[in-house]
MARKOLGU-231034 format. One record per residue (C-alpha): residue number from 1; x, y, z; residue in one letter. Coordinates in pm, 1 decimal, always signed. Each point is the difference from the previous one (the first is absolute). Layout:
N
ATOM     i          x          y          z   aa
ATOM   NUM          X          Y          Z    A
...
//
This chain:
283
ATOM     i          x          y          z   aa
ATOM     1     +221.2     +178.4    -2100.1    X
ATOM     2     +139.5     -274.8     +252.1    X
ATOM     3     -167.4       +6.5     +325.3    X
ATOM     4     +159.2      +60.3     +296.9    X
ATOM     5       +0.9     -134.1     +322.6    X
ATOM     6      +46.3      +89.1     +351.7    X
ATOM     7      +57.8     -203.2     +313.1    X
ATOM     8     -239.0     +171.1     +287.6    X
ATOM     9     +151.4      -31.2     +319.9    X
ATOM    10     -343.4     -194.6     +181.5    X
ATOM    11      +54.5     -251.7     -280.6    X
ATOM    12     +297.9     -115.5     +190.5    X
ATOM    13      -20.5     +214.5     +365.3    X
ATOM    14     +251.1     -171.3     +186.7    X
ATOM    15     +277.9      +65.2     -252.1    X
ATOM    16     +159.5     +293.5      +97.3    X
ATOM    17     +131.4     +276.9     -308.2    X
ATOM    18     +308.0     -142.8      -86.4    X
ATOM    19     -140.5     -371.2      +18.0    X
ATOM    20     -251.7      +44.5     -146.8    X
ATOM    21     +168.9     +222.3     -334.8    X
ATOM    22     +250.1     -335.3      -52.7    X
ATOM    23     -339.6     -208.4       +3.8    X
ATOM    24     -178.7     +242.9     -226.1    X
ATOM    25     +302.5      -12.4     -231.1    X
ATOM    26       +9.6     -427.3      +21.9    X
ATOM    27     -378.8       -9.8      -76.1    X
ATOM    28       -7.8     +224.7     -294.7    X
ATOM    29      -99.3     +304.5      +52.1    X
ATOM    30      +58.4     +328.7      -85.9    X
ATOM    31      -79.9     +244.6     +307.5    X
ATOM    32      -34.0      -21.6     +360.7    X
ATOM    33     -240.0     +206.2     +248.5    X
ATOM    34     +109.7      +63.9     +317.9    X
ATOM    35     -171.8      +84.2     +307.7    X
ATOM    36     +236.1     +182.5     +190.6    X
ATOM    37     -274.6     +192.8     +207.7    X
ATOM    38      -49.8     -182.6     +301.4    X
ATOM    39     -374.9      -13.1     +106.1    X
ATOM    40      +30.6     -211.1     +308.1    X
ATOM    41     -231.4     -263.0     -104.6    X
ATOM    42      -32.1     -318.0     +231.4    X
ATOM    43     +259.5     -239.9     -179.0    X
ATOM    44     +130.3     +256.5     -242.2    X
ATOM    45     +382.6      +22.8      -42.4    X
ATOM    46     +168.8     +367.2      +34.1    X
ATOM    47     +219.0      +33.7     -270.6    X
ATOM    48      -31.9     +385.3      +43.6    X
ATOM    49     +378.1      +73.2     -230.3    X
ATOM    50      +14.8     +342.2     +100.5    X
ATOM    51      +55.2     -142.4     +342.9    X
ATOM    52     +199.7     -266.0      -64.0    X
ATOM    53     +352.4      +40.0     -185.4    X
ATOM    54     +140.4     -333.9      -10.9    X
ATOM    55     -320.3     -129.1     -173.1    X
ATOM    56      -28.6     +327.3     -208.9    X
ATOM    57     +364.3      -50.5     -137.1    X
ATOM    58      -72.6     -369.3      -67.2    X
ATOM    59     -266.6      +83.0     -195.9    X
ATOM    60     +190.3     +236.6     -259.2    X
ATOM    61     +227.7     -262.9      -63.2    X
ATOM    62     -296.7     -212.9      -89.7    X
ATOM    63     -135.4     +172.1     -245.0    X
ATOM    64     +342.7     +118.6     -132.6    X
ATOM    65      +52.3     -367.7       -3.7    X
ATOM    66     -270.3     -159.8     -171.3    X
ATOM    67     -139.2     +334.4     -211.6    X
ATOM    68     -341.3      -28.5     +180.7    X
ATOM    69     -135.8     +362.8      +28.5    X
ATOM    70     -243.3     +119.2     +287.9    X
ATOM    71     -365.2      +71.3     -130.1    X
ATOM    72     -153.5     +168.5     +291.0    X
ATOM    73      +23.1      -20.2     +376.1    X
ATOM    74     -299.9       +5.5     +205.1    X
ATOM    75     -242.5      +88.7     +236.6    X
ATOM    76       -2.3     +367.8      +56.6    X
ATOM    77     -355.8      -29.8     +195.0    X
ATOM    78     -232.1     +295.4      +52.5    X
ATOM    79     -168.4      -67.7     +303.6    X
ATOM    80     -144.5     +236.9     +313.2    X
ATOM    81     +302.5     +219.6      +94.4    X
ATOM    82     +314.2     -117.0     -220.3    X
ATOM    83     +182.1     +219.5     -110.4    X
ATOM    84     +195.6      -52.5     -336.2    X
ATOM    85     +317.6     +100.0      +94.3    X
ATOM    86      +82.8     -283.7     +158.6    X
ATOM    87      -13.5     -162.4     -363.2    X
ATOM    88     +296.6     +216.2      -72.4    X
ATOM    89     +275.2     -255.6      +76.0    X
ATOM    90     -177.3     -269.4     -154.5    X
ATOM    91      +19.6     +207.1     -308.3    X
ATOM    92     +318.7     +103.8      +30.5    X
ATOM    93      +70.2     -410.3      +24.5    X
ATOM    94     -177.8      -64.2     -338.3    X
ATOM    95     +145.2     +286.5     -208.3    X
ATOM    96     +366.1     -126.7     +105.0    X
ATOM    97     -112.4     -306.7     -104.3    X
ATOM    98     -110.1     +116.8     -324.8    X
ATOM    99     -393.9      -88.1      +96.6    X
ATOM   100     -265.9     +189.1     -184.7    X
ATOM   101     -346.4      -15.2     +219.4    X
ATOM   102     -113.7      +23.3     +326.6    X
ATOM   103     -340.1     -195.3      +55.6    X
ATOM   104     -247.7     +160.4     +253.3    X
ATOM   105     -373.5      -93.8      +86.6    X
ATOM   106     -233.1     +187.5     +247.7    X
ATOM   107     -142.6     -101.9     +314.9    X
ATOM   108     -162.1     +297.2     +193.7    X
ATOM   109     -349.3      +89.9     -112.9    X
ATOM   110      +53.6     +416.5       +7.9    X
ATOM   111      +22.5      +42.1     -348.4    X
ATOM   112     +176.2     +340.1      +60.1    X
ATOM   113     +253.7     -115.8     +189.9    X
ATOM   114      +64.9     -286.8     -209.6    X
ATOM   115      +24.9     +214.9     -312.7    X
ATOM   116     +248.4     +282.3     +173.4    X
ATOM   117     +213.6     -273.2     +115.0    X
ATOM   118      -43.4     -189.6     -349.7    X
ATOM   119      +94.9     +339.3     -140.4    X
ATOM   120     +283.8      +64.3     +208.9    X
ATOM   121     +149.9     -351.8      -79.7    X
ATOM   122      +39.4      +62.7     -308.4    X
ATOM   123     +171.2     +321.2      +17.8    X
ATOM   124     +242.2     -197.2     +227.1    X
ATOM   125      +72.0     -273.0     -236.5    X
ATOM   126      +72.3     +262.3     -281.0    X
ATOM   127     +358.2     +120.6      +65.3    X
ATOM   128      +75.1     -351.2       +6.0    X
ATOM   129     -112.1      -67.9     -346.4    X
ATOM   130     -258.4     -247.7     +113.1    X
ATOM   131     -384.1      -69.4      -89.7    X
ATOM   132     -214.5      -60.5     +286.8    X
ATOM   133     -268.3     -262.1      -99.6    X
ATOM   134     -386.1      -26.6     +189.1    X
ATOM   135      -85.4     -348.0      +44.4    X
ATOM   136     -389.4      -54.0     +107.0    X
ATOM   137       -3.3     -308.1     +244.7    X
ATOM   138     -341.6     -136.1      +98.1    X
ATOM   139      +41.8      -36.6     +361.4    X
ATOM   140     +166.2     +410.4      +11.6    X
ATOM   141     -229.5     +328.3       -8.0    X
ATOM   142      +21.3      +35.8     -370.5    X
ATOM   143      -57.5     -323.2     -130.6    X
ATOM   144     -171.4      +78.7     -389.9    X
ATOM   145     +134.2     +146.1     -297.4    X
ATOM   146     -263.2     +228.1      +11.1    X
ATOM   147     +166.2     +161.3     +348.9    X
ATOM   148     +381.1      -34.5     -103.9    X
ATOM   149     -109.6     +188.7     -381.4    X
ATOM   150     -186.8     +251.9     +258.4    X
ATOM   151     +358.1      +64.9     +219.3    X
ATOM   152     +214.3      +11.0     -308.1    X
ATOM   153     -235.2     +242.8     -142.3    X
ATOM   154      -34.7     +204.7     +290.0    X
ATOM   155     +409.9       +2.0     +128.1    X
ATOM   156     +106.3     +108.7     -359.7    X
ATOM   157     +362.9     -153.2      +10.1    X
ATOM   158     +180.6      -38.7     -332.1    X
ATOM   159     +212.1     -266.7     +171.4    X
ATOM   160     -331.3     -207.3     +176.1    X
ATOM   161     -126.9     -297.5     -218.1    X
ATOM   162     -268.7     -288.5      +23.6    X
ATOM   163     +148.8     -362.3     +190.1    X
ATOM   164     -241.6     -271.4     -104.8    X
ATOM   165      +14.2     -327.5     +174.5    X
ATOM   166     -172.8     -262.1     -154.5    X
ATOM   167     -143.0     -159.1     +318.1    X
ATOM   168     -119.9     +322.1     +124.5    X
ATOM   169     -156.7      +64.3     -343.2    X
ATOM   170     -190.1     -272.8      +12.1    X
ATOM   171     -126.3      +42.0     +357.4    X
ATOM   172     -118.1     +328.9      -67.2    X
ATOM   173     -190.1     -117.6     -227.4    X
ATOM   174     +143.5     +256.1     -270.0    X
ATOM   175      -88.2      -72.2     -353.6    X
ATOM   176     +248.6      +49.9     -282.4    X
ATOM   177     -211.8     +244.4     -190.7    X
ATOM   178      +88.0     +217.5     +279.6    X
ATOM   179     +360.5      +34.6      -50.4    X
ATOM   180      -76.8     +146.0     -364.0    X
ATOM   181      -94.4     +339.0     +246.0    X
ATOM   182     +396.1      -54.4     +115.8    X
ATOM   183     +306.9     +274.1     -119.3    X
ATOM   184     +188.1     -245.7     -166.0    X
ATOM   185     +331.0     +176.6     +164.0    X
ATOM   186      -85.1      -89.1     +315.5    X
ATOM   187       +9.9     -388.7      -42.8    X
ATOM   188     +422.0      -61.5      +52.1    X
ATOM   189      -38.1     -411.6     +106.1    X
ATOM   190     -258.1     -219.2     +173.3    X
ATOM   191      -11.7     -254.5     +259.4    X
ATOM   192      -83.1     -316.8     -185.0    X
ATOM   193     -152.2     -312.1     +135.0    X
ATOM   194     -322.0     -194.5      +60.9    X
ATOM   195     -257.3     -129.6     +230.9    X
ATOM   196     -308.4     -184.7      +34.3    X
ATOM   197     -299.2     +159.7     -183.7    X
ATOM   198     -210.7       -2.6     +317.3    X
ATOM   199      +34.5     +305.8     +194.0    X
ATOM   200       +2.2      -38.2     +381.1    X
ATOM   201     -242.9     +169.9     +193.1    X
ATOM   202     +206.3      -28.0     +308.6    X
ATOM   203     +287.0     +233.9      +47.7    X
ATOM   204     +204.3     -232.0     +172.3    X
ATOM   205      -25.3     -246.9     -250.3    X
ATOM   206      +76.1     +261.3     -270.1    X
ATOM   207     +307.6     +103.3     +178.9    X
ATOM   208     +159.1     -315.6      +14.8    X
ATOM   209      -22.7      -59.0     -377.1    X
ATOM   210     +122.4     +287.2      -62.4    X
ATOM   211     +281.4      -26.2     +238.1    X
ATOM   212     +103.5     -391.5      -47.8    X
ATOM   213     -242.9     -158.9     -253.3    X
ATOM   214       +5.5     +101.4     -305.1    X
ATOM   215       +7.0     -203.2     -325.4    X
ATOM   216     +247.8      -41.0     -301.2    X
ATOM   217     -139.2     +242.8     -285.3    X
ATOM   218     -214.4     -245.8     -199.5    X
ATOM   219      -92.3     -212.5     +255.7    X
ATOM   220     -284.3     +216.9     +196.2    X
ATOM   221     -344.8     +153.1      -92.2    X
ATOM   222     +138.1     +324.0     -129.1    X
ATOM   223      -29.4     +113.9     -349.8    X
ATOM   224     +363.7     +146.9      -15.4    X
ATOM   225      +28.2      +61.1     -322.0    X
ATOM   226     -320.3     +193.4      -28.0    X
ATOM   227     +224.4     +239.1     +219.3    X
ATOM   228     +359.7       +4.5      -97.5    X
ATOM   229     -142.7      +28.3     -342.0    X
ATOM   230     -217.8     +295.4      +38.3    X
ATOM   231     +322.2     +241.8      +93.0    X
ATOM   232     +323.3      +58.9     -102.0    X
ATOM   233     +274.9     -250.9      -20.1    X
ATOM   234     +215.4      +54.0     +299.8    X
ATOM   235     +192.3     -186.6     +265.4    X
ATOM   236     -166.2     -279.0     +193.8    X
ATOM   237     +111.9      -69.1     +388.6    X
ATOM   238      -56.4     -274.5      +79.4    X
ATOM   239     -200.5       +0.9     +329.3    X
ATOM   240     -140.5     -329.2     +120.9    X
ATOM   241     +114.4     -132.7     +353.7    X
ATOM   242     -131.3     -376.1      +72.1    X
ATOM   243      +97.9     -110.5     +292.1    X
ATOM   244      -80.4     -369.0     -126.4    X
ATOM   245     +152.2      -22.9     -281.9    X
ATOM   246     +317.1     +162.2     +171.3    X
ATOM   247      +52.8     -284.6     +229.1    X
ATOM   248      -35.4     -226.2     -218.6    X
ATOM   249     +250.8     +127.4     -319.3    X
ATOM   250     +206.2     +284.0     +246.9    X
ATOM   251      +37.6     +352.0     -139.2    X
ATOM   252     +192.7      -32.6     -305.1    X
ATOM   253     -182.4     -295.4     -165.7    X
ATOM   254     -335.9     +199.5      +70.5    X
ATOM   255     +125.8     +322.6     -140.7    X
ATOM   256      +63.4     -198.4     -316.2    X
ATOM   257     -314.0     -160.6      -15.9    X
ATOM   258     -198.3     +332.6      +86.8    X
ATOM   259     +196.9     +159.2     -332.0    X
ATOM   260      -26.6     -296.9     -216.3    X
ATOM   261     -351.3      -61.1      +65.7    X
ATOM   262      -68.2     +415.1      -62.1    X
ATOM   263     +226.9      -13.7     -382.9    X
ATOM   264     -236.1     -350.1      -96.9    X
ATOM   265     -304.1     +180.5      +86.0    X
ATOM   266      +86.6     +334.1     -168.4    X
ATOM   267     +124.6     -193.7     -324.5    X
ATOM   268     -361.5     -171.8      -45.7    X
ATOM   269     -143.1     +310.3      +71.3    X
ATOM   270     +181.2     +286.7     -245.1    X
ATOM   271      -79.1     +360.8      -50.3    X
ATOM   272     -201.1      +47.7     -255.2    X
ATOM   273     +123.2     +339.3      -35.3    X
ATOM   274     +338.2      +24.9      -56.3    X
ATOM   275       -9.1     +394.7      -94.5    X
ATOM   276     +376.8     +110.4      +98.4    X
ATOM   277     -200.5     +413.6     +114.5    X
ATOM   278     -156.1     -270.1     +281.2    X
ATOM   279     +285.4     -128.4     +169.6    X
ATOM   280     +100.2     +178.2     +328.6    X
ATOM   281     +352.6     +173.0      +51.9    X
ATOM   282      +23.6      -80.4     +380.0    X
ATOM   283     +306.2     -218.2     -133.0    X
//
């Protein structure tokens, strides 16, 4: 099976939709993910589409131009008094755009609210055909795979699945073994990229790695492959913002060297198991 690849929307922030879907298409890849849920960060752009028609109508006629599809959109955060339904039009956005997941990650520490509102997510996402995807980030609340197995478990959604980022793998210190204890339904696509094997202590210092400094796949301390080849095959995004590196090449040369440096690594490292039953559906 020929991998896949996504363009993640912090790979290349300032790049609004429809930009950014003509650069995806120029750089080779195969699927965009949008972030059309506008968190307010400091810095952050708002390309919330459900609010905004002009850019919502120019980005249909970039993917019906250059045959990109949309993988996912994201973030649908759980955190202390949210409440999902404001998700709704974000949704609404990705299934007329043809997307297929909605990423969320948690950031309250009442694990009963964040599993009703987890729950109730989902059951919003499902009239719209779409998956809703629980991505464990090591600065959030749930930050292990042994806490995002425990929510999945516990909210019992048919349509809820497993995000993994590789950085946030790695910080949690997760070891592969563990993803054996994984549904293999519930991994749909990953966020691939890489990092320096030394973990920061300092949350500050963690936070900007993961938000602008993060390396080419190949280049960092991660074993990647011990990951991507311990699940299913399924669709890669691309997420790796570097703020560097973006200054120096702009956007589109950096999107192509984030994918071309992610297909050289994956071609010296191959599955070893190549057992058709084992490749995800997601696509």
């Amino acid at each position: 099976m020929t991998n896949l690849f996504s363009l993640a929307q912090l790979t290349v922030l300032e790049c609004a939709p429809p930009e950014m879907t003509y650069l995806a298409a120029r750089a080779g890849y195969d699927f965009v993910s949008f972030r059309p849920i506008y968190m307010g960060l400091p810095g952050e752009p708002n390309y919330a589409l459900a609010e905004n028609k002009s850019m919502m109508d120019r980005t249909k006629t970039a993917l019906a131009e250059t045959g990109i599809k949309l993988l996912d959109i994201e973030l649908a955060r759980i955190y202390d008094g949210v409440d999902p339904k404001n998700y709704v039009p974000a949704m609404e956005v990705a299934a007329e755009l043809g997307g297929r997941h909605v990423l969320s990650s948690i950031w309250t520490d009442d694990r009963n609210f964040a599993i009703e509102r987890f729950a109730e997510l989902c059951e919003l996402a499902k009239p719209f055909g779409l998956t809703v995807e629980l991505e464990y980030v090591p600065i959030a609340s749930v930050n292990k795979l042994k806490d995002t197995i425990d929510v999945l478990h516990t909210a019992n959604q048919k349509n809820a699945g497993l995000m993994l980022d590789i950085h946030h793998f790695h910080r949690a210190g997760d070891k592969v073994e563990d993803l054996d204890a994984v549904p293999r339904e519930w991994f749909r696509y990953l966020h691939l990229c890489d990092a320096p094997a030394e973990i920061p202590l300092d949350k500050v210092e963690m936070t900007r790695i993961l938000r602008e400094d993060r390396s080419y796949v190949g280049e960092g301390g991660i074993d990647v492959a011990s990951i991507v080849n311990r699940i299913p095959q399924i669709p890669y995004s691309i997420e790796l913002p570097n703020i560097r590196r973006v200054q120096e090449l702009g956007y589109e040369e950096f999107a192509k060297r984030c994918l071309q440096s992610a297909k050289d690594y994956l071609d010296l490292h191959p599955r070893m198991d190549q057992d058709a039953s084992d490749v995800c559906e997601s696509i």
